[in-house]
C-alpha positions in Angstrom: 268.9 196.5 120.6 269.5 194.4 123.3 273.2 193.2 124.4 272.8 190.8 126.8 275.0 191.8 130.5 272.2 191.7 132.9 269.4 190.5 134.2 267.2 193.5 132.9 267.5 191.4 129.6 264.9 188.7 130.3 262.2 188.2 128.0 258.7 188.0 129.8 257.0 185.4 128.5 253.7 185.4 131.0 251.9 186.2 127.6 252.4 182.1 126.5 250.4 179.4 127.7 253.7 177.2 128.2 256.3 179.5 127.9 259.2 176.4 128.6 258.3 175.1 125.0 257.8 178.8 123.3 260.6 179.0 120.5 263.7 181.5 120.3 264.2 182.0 117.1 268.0 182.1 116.5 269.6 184.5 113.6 273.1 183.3 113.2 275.9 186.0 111.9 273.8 188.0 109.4 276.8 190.3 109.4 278.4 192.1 106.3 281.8 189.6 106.2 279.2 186.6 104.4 277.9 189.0 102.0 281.6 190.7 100.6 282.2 188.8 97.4 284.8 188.5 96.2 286.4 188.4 100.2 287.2 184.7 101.0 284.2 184.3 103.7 281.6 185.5 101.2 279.1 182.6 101.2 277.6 181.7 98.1 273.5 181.4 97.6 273.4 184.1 100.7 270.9 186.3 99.0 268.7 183.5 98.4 269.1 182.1 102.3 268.9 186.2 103.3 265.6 186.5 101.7 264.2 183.0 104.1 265.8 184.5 107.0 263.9 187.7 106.2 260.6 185.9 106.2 261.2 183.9 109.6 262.5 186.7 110.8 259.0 189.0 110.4 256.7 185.9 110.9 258.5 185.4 114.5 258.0 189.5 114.8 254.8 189.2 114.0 253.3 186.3 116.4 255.3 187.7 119.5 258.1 185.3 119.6 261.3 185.8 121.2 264.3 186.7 118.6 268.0 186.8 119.4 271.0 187.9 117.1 274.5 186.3 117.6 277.4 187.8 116.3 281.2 186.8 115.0 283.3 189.6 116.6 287.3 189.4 117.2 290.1 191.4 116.3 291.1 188.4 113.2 291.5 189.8 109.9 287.9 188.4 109.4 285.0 189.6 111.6 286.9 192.6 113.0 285.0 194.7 114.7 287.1 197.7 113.7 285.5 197.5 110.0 282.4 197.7 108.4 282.6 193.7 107.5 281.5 193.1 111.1 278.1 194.7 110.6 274.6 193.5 110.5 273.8 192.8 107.0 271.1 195.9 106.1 267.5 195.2 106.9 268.8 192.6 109.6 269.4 195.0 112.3 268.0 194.2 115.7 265.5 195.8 117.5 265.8 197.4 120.8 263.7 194.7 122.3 265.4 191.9 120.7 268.8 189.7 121.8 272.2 190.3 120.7 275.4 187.9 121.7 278.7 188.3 120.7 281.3 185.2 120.4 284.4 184.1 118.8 284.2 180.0 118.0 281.9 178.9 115.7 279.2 177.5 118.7 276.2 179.8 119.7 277.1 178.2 122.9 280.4 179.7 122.7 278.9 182.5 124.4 277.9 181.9 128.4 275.3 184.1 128.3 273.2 182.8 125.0 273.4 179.7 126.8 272.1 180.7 129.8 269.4 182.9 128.0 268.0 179.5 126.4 267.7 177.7 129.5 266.2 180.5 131.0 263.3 181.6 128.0 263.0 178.8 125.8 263.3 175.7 127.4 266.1 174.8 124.8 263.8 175.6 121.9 265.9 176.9 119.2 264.8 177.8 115.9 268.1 178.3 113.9 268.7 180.4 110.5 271.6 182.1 109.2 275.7 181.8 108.4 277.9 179.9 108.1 275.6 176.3 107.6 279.1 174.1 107.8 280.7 176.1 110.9 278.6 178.3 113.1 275.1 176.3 112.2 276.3 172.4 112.8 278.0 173.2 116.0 275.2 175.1 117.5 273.1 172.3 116.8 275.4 169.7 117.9 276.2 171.7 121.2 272.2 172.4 122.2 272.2 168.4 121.5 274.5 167.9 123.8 272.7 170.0 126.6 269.4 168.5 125.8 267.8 171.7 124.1 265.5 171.0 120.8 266.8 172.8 117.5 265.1 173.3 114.2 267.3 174.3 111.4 265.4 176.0 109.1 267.5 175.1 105.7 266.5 177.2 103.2 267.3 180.4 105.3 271.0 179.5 105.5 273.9 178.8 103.0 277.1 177.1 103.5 280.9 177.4 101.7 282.4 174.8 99.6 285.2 172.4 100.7 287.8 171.1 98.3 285.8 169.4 95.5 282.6 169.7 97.2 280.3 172.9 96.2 278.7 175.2 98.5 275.1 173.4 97.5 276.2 170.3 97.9 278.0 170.7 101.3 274.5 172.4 102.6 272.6 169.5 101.7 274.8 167.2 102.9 275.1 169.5 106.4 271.4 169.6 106.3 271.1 166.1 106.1 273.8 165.4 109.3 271.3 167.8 111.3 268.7 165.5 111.3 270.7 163.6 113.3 270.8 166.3 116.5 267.7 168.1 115.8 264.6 168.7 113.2 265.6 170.4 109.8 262.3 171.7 107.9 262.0 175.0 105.1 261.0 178.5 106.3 257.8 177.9 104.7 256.9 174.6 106.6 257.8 176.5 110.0 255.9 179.4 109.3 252.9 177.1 108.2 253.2 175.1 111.4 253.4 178.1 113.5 250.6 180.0 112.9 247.8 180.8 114.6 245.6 178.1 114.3 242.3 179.8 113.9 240.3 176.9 114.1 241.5 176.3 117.3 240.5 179.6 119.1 243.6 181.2 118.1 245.9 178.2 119.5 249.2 178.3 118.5 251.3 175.6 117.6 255.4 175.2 118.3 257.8 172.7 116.2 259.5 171.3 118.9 
């Protein structure tokens, strides 16, 4: 695992053709506090999201692509990293060659050094799955918006919470839909389809940007 401090933390990507359009795919608070029904952040539909991040997650293992983890950590009564409701949800655990940024606001931005990192290895290219859809999700989208990096929310790999009289499904669709307004929003499966390598092509591959 990889927490970001130092320069020693740069992903080489000599390997791409055009390594300023190469995706970073973004795995947003796969930690244990979304997943501890009946606890008050528990977000329903996560196993079903969980099992989409699980795909994108070994598709973008498996063509070479670079991966960071962000985290929610704090000393709040929720994501606390002095319990066990902090942790990476099991099977979600990074590798030692893959990204890991901590924050406490909802933003991926919210920490300096993810936003650097993107600048630097993606060329704002973000491929984003995970928790909270509503919170965390929207605002990194609307804050790589902002800064002119390219985001595709990948819809089915993420779940939000429900507000007032609106459910959980229905505020992710209607969340979903908003996204489309600051970025591309597409299924796992449609990624992963329009990712691979194109063997018609000599190998080629081909990024959603």
């Amino acid at each position: 695992m990889v927490e970001l401090g130092s320069n020693e933390n740069v992903i080489d990507l000599r390997s791409y053709v055009d390594p300023t359009h190469v995706p970073t795919l973004v795995l947003v608070d796969l930690q244990e506090e979304y997943i501890a029904a009946p606890r008050r952040l528990a977000v329903p539909g996560a196993a079903q999201a969980l099992d989409k991040c699980r795909v994108a997650l070994a598709h973008a293992r498996a063509i070479g692509l670079p991966i960071a983890f962000t985290r929610w950590m704090g000393r709040a009564p929720f994501f606390n990293r002095a319990t066990r409701f902090s942790s990476w949800i099991k099977g979600f655990e990074p590798s030692g060659t893959e990204m890991v940024f901590e924050r406490d606001r909802p933003s991926c931005y919210a920490s300096v050094r993810f936003a650097e990192m993107m600048d630097m290895t993606s060329g704002g290219n973000i491929v984003l799955t995970g928790f909270a859809g509503e919170t965390a999700c929207l605002a990194t989208v609307i804050d790589a918006y902002h800064r002119g990096h390219q985001t595709t929310f990948l819809s089915d790999a993420s779940a939000s919470h429900s507000i007032d009289d609106i459910s959980s499904s229905d505020l992710h669709r209607i969340v979903s839909k908003l996204m489309r307004m600051y970025g591309t929003v597409i299924t796992t499966e449609d990624w992963v389809r329009a990712t691979e390598v194109n063997e018609s092509m000599g190998g080629e591959r081909r990024w959603v940007r």
